[in-house]
Residue, then its C-alpha position, 0 to 999 in steps of 0.5 A: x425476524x433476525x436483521x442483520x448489518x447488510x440486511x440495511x445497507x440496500x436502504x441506507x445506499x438508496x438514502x444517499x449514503x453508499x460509502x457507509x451502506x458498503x460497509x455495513x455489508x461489509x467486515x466493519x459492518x459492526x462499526x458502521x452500523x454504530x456510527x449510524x445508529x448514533x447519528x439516528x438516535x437509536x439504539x446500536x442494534x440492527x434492528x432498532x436501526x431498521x426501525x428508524x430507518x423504515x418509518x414512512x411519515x415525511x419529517x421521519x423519512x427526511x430525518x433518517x436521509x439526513x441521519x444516513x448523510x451525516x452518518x456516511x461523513x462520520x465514517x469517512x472521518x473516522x476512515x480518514x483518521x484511521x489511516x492516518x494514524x496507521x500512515x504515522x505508526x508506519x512512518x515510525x516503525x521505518x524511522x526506527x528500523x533506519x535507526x537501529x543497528x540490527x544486522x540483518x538491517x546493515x547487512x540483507x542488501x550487500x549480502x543481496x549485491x554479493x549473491x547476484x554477483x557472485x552467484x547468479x551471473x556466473x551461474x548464467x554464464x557456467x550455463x552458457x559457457x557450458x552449452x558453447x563448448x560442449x556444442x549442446x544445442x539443447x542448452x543454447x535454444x533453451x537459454x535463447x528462448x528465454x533471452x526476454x526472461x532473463x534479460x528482464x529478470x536481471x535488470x530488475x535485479x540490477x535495478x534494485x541493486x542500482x537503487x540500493x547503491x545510490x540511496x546508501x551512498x545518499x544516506x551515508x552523506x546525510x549521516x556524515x555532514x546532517x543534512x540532506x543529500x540533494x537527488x540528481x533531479x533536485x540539481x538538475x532542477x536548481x540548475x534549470x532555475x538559476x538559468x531563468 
């Protein structure tokens, strides 16, 4: 009989271990399974697993809950750690991309700022104006119908161009003087605690 990882997870939920009995069912059942499989003191197999796992005597039974227990805590650390070694690459990948002088880095969110001004408002309002002095009514109900959709598409775009501007202006202050730029809210909060 061909056990499999996920063919063990049911037990090792039902010993109080569902973090790591999902993953055994899981894509990362492979790497679960050896972190039970050394907290049992068996081999790394499936089946050896199960073994130890389906033993009936009590001091058996109460060693395998355990196993599966400290198994479980061993998975979450080992979960912990990958995150956070994954959360420090990231956090590095964008300190050199900030640091760079790629183009494409200095130069996506001005081309950004430039076709949503000179481009898609003016289209609007080509659109628009068209509609108004040809009498198109086909034109204006259609523009009107969509007034929500376009007035929420242009203050998300807006937005993020506001956000580019302040955050660039921050950065570029930081550059200049070394050191960091305080945000509106911090001031606004310093202020407030100068008047306690």
């Amino acid at each position: 009989m061909d056990i499999d990882w996920k063919d063990i997870a049911t037990k090792v939920i039902g010993l109080g271990a569902p973090m790591l009995g999902q993953a055994l069912g899981g894509p990362l059942g492979g790497a679960a399974g050896k972190i039970l499989a050394e907290a049992l003191g068996s081999a790394p197999a499936p089946v050896s697993v199960n073994d130890a796992l389906s033993k009936t005597d009590p001091v058996a039974a109460a060693v395998a809950e355990s196993g599966a227990r400290q198994a479980e805590a061993n998975w979450l650390a080992a979960l912990a750690e990958a995150g956070k070694v994954q959360v420090t690459e990231v956090n590095a990948s964008m300190r050199a991309e900030a640091a760079s002088g790629d183009p494409l880095q200095r130069w996506w969110r001005p081309l950004y700022a430039l076709e949503l001004t000179l481009f898609e408002c003016p289209g609007f309002a080509v659109v628009l104006g068209h509609g108004l002095w040809n009498g198109r009514s086909d034109i204006i109900n259609g523009l009107a119908t969509l007034t929500g959709l376009i007035v929420t598409y242009m203050a998300a775009r807006f937005g993020v161009l506001g956000v580019y501007v302040t955050g660039r202006s921050r950065e570029k202050q930081a550059a200049a003087t070394g050191e960091a730029v305080p945000t509106v809210i911090g001031e606004v909060a310093k202020a407030f605690l100068r008047k306690k």
